[in-house]
C-alpha positions in Angstrom: 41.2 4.7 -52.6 37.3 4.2 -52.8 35.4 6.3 -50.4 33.3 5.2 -47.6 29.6 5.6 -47.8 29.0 5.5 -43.7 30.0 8.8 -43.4 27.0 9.4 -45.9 25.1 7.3 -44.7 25.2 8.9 -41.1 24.5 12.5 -42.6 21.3 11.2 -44.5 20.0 9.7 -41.6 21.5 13.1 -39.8 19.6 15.3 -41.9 16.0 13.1 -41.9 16.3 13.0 -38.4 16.5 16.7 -37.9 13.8 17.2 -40.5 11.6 14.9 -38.7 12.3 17.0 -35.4 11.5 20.2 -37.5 8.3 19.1 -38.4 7.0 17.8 -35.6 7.9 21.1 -33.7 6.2 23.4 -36.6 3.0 20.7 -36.4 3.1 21.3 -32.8 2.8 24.7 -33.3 6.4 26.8 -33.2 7.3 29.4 -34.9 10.4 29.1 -37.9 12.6 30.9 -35.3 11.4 28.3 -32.7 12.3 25.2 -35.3 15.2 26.8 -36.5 16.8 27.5 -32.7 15.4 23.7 -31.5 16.9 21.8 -34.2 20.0 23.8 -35.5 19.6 25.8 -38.2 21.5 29.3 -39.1 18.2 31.2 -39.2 14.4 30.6 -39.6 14.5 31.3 -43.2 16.9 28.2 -43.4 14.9 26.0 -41.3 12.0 27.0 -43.5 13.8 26.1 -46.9 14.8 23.1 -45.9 11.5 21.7 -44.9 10.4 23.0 -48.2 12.6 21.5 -49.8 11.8 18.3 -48.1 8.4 18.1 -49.0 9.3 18.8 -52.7 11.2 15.9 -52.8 9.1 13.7 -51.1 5.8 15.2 -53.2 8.5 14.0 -56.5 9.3 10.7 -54.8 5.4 10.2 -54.3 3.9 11.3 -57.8 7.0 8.9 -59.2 5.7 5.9 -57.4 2.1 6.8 -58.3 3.4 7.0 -62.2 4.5 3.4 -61.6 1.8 2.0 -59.5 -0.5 3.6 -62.8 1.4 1.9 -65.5 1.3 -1.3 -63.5 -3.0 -1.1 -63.3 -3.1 0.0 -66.6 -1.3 -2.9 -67.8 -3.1 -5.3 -65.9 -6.4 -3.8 -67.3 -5.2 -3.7 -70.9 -4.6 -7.7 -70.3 -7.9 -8.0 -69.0 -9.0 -6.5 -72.3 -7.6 -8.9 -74.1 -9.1 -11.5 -72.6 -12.4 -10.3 -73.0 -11.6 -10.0 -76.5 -11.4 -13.3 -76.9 -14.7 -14.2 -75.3 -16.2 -11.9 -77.7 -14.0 -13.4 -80.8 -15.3 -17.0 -79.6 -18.3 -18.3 -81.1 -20.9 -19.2 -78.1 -24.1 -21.7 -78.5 -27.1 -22.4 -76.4 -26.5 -26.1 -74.5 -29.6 -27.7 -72.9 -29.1 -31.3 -71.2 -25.2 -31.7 -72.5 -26.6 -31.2 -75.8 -26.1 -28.2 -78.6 -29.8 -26.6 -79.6 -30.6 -26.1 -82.8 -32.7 -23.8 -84.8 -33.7 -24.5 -88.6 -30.6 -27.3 -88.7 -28.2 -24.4 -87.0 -26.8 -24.2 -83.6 -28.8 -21.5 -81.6 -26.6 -18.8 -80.9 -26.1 -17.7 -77.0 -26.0 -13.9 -76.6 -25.1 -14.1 -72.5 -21.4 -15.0 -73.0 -21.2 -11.6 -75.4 -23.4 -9.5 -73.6 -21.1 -10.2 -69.9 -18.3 -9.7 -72.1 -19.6 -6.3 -72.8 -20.6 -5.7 -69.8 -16.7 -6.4 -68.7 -15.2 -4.2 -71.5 -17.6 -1.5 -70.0 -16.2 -2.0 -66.2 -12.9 -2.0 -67.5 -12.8 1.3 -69.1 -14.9 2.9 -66.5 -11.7 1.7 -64.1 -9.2 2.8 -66.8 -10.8 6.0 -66.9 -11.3 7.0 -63.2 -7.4 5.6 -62.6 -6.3 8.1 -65.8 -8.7 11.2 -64.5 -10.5 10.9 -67.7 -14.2 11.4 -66.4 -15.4 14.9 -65.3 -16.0 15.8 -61.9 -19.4 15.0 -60.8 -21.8 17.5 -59.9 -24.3 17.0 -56.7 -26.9 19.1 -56.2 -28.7 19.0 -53.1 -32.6 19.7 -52.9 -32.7 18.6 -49.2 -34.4 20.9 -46.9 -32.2 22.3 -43.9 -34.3 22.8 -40.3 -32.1 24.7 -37.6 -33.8 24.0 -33.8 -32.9 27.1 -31.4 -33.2 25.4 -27.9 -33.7 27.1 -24.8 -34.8 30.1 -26.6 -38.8 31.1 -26.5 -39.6 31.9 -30.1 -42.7 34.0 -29.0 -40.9 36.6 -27.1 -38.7 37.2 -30.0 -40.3 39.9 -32.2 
């Protein structure tokens, strides 16, 4: 005989529930003993795993959907690539008036398609990079100067 899933069902939504409860008390400010008497649980160090363990599964859950939600932009991008490939592949000439120029009998070649083209690769491997944590952390340096005002204070009589 198959078994029933409700019963499964009930305790997941059992369990989240109390987790949710947990959390909300230790946000709020209560001690493990506090959480653990509140919601249920044997002792503190209980109620303290199992939060722990909660957020370890939802930090797996997270970085898994991130992996995914990667792959997806990256694939989109490498697409985009290709397309910009073929704008580069694709031989481009100056029109003037509906009409091809031409320079010693030869159609004047136009460099604008190309160089946007470029320009796009560029853009799309500076995204490719910042969503794959290629680039280096950038460094600021502030030369700004700082000014503190001390109200209600009479600077003369401090010496």
């Amino acid at each position: 005989m198959p078994r029933s899933t409700r019963p499964d069902a009930a305790k997941r939504h059992d369990v989240t529930a109390r987790r949710q409860r947990a959390i909300e008390l230790r946000n709020s400010g209560a001690t493990w003993q506090e959480v653990a008497d509140a919601c249920g649980y044997d002792s503190r160090g209980s109620a303290c795993r199992d939060i722990t363990r909660a957020f370890s599964q939802e930090q797996r859950r997270t970085g898994e959907s991130l992996a995914e939600l990667r792959e997806i932009e990256s694939a989109k991008l490498d697409d985009l690539e290709e397309v910009v490939w073929g704008v580069l592949a694709a031989n481009h000439v100056v029109v003037q008036h509906g009409k091809i120029v031409y320079l010693d009998d030869k159609p004047l070649d136009d460099l604008g398609p190309i160089l946007s083209a470029v320009d796009r690769l560029v853009k799309i491997s500076q995204r490719r990079a910042a969503l794959h944590g290629v680039d280096s952390p950038v460094k600021v340096e502030s030369t700004g100067k700082l000014t503190y005002e001390i109200v209600g204070v009479d600077m003369s009589q401090m010496k």
